[in-house]
C-alpha positions, 0 to 999 in steps of 0.5 A: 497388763491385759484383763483376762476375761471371766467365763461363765460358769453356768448357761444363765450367765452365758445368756446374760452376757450375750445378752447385754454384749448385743446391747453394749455394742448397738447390734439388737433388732426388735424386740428389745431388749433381747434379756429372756428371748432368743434374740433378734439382731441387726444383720439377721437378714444376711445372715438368712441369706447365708444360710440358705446357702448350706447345702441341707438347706439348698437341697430341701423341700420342707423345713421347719423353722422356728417363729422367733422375730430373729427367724423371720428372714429365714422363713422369708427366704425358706418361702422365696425359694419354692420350698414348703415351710413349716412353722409351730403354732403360737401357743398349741404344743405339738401343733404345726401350720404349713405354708406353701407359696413366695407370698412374703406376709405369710413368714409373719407369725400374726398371718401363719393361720391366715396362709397355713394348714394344720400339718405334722412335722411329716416330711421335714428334713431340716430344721432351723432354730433361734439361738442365744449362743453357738458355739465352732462345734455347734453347741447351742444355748436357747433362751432355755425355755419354749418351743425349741429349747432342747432342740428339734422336735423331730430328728432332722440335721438343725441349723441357727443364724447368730450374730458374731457377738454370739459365736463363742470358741466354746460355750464351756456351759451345757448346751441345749442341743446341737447344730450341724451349722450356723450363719452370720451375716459375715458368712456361713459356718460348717460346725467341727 
């Protein structure tokens, strides 16, 4: 007989579950490990690609995006493709850097005021955040906590990449906020 699985009943157990199905199955990237953190994931630059691949993406010219590790192929990619990106800054709330040019370092988030501007979030058509979860529908659920955490600071579509391991049918907890789409690195996914 087969074990039906548990559902979580509340959003932290969804994350702890996400949580430790990354470090069963080997699929974490640094920093590690993923408990507390909106996690990086092997597959994370596939799943960048993929997602530039949306057209609100492909058709943007500014995009803010957050500064998780899990996000860094994703600001690589916003940059290689001309676009402007914008990114928060490390520790000022509702303060935001501008980055302009293909030069790779500046996605890093240590080089953001070494390549950036100060900026508003004026112009940003499409924003990009890190996820624990998402869900066919495009439910999301962040780590809960920091920049991001309720969803994009101005409204504009928002977007994720996930491993597969954190794609869920359903989240069956509240979400955080709500994505129009999301990527893997298997593919780019439309929410329902």
């Amino acid at each position: 007989m087969l074990e039906t699985e548990i559902l979580p009943s509340t959003a932290g157990e969804l994350r702890e579950r996400i949580w430790s199905d990354l470090v069963r199955h080997n699929a974490c990237a640094f920093p590690i490990p993923p408990h507390g953190h909106n996690p990086n994931f092997k597959g994370a630059r596939g799943a960048a690609r993929n997602l530039m691949l949306h057209p609100l993406l492909a058709g943007s010219r500014v995009v803010l995006v957050g500064m998780e590790a899990a996000l860094l192929a994703v600001r690589e990619e916003v940059l290689s493709a001309g676009k402007t990106l914008i990114v928060p800054h490390r520790t000022k709330a509702n303060t935001y850097w501008r980055l302009e040019g293909a030069v790779k370092a500046a996605a890093k988030i240590p080089n953001f005021s070494v390549y950036g501007t100060p900026t508003t979030l004026e112009g940003v058509e499409v924003c990009v955040l890190a996820s624990v979860a998402v869900d066919a529908h495009g439910l999301r659920l962040s780590k809960g906590f920091g920049f991001g955490a309720r969803g994009a600071p101005v409204i504009v579509p928002v977007l994720t990449v996930a491993h597969k391991l954190m794609v869920r049918d359903a989240l069956g907890v509240p979400a955080d906020s709500r994505v129009v789409g999301y990527a893997t690195a298997g593919g780019l996914f439309v929410a329902k």
